[in-house]
ZAMARGU-4260 file (C-alpha; in steps of 0.2 Angstrom, whole numbers, plus 5000, padded with zeros to 4 digits):
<rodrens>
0) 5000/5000/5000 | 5007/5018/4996 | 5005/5028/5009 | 5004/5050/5006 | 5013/5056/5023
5) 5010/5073/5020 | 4990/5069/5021 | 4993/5056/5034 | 5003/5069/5045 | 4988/5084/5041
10) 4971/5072/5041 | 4976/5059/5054 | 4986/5067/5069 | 4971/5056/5080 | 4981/5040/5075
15) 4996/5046/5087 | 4984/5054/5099 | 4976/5035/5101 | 4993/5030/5106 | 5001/5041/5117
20) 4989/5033/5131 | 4998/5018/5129 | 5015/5027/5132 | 5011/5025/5152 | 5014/5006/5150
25) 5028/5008/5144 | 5040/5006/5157 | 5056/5019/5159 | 5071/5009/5154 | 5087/5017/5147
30) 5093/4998/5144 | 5077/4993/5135 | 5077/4995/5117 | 5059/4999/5108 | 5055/4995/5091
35) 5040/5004/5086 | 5032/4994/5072 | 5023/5003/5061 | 5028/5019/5066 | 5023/5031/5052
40) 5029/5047/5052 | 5040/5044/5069 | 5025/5054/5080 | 5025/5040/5093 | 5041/5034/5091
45) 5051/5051/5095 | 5038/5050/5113 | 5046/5036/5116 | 5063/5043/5119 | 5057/5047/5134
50) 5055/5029/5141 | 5073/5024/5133 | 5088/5030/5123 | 5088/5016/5111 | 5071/5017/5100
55) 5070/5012/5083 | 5053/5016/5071 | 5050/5004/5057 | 5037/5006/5043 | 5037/4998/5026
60) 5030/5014/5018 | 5048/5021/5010 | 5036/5040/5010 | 5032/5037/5030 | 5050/5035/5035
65) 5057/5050/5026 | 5047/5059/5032 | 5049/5051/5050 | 5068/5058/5046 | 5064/5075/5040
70) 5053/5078/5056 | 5065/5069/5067 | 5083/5067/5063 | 5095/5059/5071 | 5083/5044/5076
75) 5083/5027/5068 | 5071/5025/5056 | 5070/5010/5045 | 5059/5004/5029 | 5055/4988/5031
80) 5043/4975/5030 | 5039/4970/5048 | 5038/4953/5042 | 5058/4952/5035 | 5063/4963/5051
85) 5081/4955/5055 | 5077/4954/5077 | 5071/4939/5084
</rodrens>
């Protein structure tokens, strides 16, 4: 599926909104490493700095993840197929 992350980011800011509820059970670990599958345009995953300092956002849509980079340098983002993702 071909995403447009320029609409997603203006016409569906509710998604990450959803989510953020779930950030409290996530547990503040600076060991832990988080993979955000999924992750869009990086909204979420860049929250969930806070939680730990190793956070990686993965999404197949090649448009997501650039745009993921643009809005959040410096953070690994990856385009990938969940299903090949190289982690046990």
């Amino acid at each position: 599926m071909d995403w447009n992350a320029e609409w997603y980011e203006n016409k569906h800011g509710f998604v990450a909104e959803y989510g953020r509820e779930m950030l409290s059970c996530v547990p503040e670990n600076p060991e832990q490493s988080i993979l955000d599958l999924g992750c869009g345009t990086g909204t979420l995953t860049h929250a969930l700095l806070e939680k730990s300092a190793s956070v990686t956002g993965l999404d197949s849509s090649p448009e997501m993840i650039a745009t993921a980079r643009r809005l959040y340098p410096g953070m690994d983002f990856r385009v990938l197929d969940a299903r090949l993702m190289p982690w046990r």
